[in-house]
N, C-alpha and C positions, 0 to 999 in steps of 0.2 A: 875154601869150599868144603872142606871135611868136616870145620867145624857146625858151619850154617848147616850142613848135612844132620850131625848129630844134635844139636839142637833143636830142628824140626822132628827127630825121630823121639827124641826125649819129649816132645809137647804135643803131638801127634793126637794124643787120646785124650790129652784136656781140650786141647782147640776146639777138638769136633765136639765137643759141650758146650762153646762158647754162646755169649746174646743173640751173635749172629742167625746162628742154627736154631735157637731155642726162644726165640722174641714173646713167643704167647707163654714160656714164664716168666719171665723177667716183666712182662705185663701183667702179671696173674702174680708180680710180687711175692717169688721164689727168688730163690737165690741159692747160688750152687757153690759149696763146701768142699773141702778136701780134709782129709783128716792122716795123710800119709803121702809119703810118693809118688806110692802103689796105686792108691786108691784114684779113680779116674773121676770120681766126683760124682755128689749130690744132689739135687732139689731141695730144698727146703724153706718153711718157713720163718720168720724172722720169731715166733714164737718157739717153733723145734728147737733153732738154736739153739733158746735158751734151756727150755725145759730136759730137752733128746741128749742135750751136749754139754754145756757148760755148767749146769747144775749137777753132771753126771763126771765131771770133771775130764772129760773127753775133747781133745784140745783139735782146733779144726784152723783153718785160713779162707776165707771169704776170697773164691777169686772167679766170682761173678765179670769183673769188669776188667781184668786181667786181661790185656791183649800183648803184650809186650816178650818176644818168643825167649830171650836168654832169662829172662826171671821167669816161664813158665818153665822152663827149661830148669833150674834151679830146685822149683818146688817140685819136682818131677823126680828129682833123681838122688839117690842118697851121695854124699858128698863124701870124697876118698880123702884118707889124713892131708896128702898132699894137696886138696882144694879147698883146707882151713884155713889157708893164710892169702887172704887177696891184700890185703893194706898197701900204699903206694909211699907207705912212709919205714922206717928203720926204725922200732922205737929205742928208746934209749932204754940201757941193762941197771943205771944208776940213775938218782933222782937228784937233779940238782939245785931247785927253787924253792926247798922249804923254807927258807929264809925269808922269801915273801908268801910262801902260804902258812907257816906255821902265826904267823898275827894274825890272820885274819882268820884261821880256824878261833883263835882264841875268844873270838868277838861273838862264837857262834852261841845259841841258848837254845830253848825250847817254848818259850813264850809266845811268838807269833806261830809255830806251828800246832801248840795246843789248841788259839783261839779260833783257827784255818781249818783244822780237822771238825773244831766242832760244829762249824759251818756248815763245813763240806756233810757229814753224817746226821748232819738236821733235815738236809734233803730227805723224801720220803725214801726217793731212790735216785740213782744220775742215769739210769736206763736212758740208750744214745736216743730214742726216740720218744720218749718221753717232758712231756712239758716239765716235767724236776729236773732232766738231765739238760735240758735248755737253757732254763734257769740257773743252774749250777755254775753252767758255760759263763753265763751273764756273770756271775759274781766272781768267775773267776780270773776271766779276761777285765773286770774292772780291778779285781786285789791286785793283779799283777802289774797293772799299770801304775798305781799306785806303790807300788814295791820300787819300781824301776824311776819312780819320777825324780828319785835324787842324784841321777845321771843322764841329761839330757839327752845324750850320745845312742841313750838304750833304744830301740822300737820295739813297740808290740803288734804282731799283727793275727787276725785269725785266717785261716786256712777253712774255706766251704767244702761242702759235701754234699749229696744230693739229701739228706738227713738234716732237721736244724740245728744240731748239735755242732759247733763247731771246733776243731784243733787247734790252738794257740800258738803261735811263735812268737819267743822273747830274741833277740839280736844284739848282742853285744857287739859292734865291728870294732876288729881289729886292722891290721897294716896289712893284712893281706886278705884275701878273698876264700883261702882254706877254711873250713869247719871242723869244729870240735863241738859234738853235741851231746847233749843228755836227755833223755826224754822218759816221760811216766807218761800213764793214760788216767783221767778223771772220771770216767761213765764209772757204774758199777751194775750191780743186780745181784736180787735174791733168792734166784731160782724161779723167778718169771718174770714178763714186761712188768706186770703190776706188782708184784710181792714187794714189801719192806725192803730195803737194800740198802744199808748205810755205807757199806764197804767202808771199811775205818781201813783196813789195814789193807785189803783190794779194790781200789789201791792207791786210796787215799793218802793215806803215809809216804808213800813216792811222789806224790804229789806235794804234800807241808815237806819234802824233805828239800824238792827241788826250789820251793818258794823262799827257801831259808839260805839256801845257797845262794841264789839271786839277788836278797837283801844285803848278804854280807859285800857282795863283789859290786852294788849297785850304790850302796854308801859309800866305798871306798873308792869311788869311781876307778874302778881295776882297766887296765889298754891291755887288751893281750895282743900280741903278735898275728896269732890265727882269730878268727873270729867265733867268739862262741856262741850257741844257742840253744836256748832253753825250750823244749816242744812239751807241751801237754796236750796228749793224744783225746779223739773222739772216739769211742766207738770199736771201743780195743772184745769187747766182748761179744762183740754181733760177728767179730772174725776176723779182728784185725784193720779193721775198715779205715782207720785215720790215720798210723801211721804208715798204710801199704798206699792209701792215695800220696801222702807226703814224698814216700821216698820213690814212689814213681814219677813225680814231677821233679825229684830232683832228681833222675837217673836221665828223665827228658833233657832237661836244662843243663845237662854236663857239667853240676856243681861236685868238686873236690871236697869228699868228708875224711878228714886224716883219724878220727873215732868215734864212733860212738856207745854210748851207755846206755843201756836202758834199765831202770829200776822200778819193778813193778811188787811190789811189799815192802815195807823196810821195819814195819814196826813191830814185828812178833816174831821175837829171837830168845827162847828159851838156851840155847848155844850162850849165848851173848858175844856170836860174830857175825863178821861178814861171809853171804858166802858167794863167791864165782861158777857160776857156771861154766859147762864147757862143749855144749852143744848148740848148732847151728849158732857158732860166732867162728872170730877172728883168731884164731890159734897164737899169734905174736902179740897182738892187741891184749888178747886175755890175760898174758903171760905181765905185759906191761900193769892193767889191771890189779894183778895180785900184788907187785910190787908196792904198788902206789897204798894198796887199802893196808897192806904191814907197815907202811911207811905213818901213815895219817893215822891209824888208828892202834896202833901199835901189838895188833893182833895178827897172826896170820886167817887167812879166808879159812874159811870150809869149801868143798863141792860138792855137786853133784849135775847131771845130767835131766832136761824137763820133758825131751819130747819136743815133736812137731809142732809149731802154731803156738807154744807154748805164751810168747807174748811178744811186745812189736820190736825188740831185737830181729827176730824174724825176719820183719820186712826191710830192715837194712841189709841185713844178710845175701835176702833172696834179690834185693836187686841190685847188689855186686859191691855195697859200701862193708869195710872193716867197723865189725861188732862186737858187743859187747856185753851177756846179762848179770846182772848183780841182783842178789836178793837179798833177805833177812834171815834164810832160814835154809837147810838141804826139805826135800818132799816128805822123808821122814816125820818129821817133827817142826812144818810148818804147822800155820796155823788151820785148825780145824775147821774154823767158822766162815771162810771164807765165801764167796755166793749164797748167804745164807743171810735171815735178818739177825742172826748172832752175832756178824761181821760189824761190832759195835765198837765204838771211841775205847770203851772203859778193857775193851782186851787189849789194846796198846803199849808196850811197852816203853818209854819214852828214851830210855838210855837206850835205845836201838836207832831209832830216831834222829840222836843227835850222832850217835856212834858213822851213820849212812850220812848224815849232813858231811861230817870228818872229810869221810871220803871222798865227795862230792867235791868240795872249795877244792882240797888236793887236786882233786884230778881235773879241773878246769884251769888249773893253776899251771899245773906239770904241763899236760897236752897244749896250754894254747901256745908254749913255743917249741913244738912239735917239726 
């Protein structure tokens, strides 16, 4: 009772913002933002976002259609060190399966992810509601089947949205019904719906990074123990919108996620490391994380901290799964050109690229007998 108590007091002042109360915007094709705890939410248009906010690199969560009270409850309240760690698993302090991930990193290149990015950033732009970022969908949900087709066992399925832009899941099953996931988002933009947007590195490269890992573990017809899957998110820029629809459906469906990863840049690392985040994720999870990326890549991580809404690690977060962000770079000295049409193939670093692949095979390797 105490708890249900505090969870409606923590959501109190989003609720009363909900579709319910406010139908003639949500008709009138606003949509309401948060951009903090604190903050009790927005209006805005799907153009503000981009220009008001994400061009201005001001990080927000779409939670227009948010009715779910322990994850509004979540985005509501700043999180105490002792509620970094929800995971339902122990993970392990030593890494014991490099013996089968260390061959199949070795198998890894940069070849299909060069030929993937240049695709990917031929787009005019992947804007979620744009006929490019549809299209994008289209070529990406066919490369990926086509990636998986040398393991029948693999599925690919898309994930709808009220948007035509769709989010992708790739399905390795395993012997059990547990998940171990990774996921990148494919939209982009360049500081408007219409502006140039190639997004090479936002965040394309988390995208050729994940399609590389897939090939590997997809030709080698890999059985993990846990099941893993591969998401490529819609819609990560309008506020999170694909993977917070995802991991609401699986918070519905009572499915068991033992980690997940989110990598959203991987290819512009002047560092030339990895680096872990350590905000709005999983405190043990993260800790395993670091292990894994010194392990496969033979470097230790960098950190730093991104802020609210920062990307769809998030939305696991907020709705109760063990997270995880990885990037390419600390805020510092990422990359400049991001939401911009500078956000081009040729600023790519490609030894970052393969360096995040590393960790990727690792850590689907390690996790899936979690």
């Amino acid at each position: 009772m105490q708890l249900l108590s505090l969870l409606a007091l923590g959501a109190v002042s989003l609720v009363s913002c909900t579709p319910l109360d406010n139908a003639a915007k949500v008709k009138a094709g606003l949509s309401l933002i948060k951009t903090s705890e604190t903050d009790p939410g927005t209006w805005v248009t799907d153009e503000d976002k981009i220009k008001k906010y994400v061009s201005k690199n001001i990080k927000f969560i779409d939670v227009t259609n948010v009715t779910d009270s322990e994850t509004l409850f979540r985005m509501s309240n700043v999180p105490a060190a002792s509620e970094m760690s929800i995971s339902r698993v122990t993970y392990p302090t030593t890494l014991s399966h490099t013996a089968e991930a260390n061959p199949l990193i070795a198998k890894l290149n940069t070849t299909g992810p060069k030929s993937w990015l240049k695709t990917l950033t031929d787009y005019f732009n992947r804007y979620y509601k744009s006929t490019y970022g549809t299209q994008a969908g289209t070529w990406l949900l066919n490369q990926v089947k086509s990636i998986s087709a040398s393991n029948p066992a693999i599925t690919v399925t898309t994930f709808t949205h009220s948007f035509n832009q769709p989010s992708i899941i790739v399905k390795i099953p395993g012997t059990t019904s547990n998940l171990v996931i990774v996921g990148a988002h494919y939209d982009s933009t360049g500081g408007s719906s219409t502006a140039r947007g190639p997004g090479a590195d936002d965040n394309g490269s988390g995208v050729v990074t994940q399609m590389e890992a897939l090939r590997i573990l997809a030709d080698a017809k890999f059985k993990p123990k846990n099941t893993i899957e591969f998401h490529f998110y819609a819609g990560e820029e309008g506020g999170l919108l694909g993977s917070q629809a995802v991991f609401a459906n699986y918070k519905s469906a009572g499915k068991t996620i033992l980690a997940f990863v989110c990598q959203d840049m991987t290819g512009y690392s002047p560092s030339g490391k990895v680096s872990v985040y350590n905000d709005y994720v999983d405190s043990s999870l993260t800790s395993y994380v670091r292990r894994i990326v010194s392990q496969y890549t033979g470097i230790a991580s960098t950190t730093d901290t991104c802020g609210y809404g920062c990307s769809d690690h998030a939305s696991a977060y907020n709705n109760g799964f063990p997270a995880s962000y990885v990037c390419d770079e600390v805020i510092r000295t990422s990359s400049p050109y991001i939401h911009s049409p500078n956000d081009a193939y040729n600023t790519i670093m490609w030894d970052a690229i393969l360096r995040h692949s590393k960790f990727t095979v690792g850590f689907l390797v390690e996790a899936s007998y979690l």
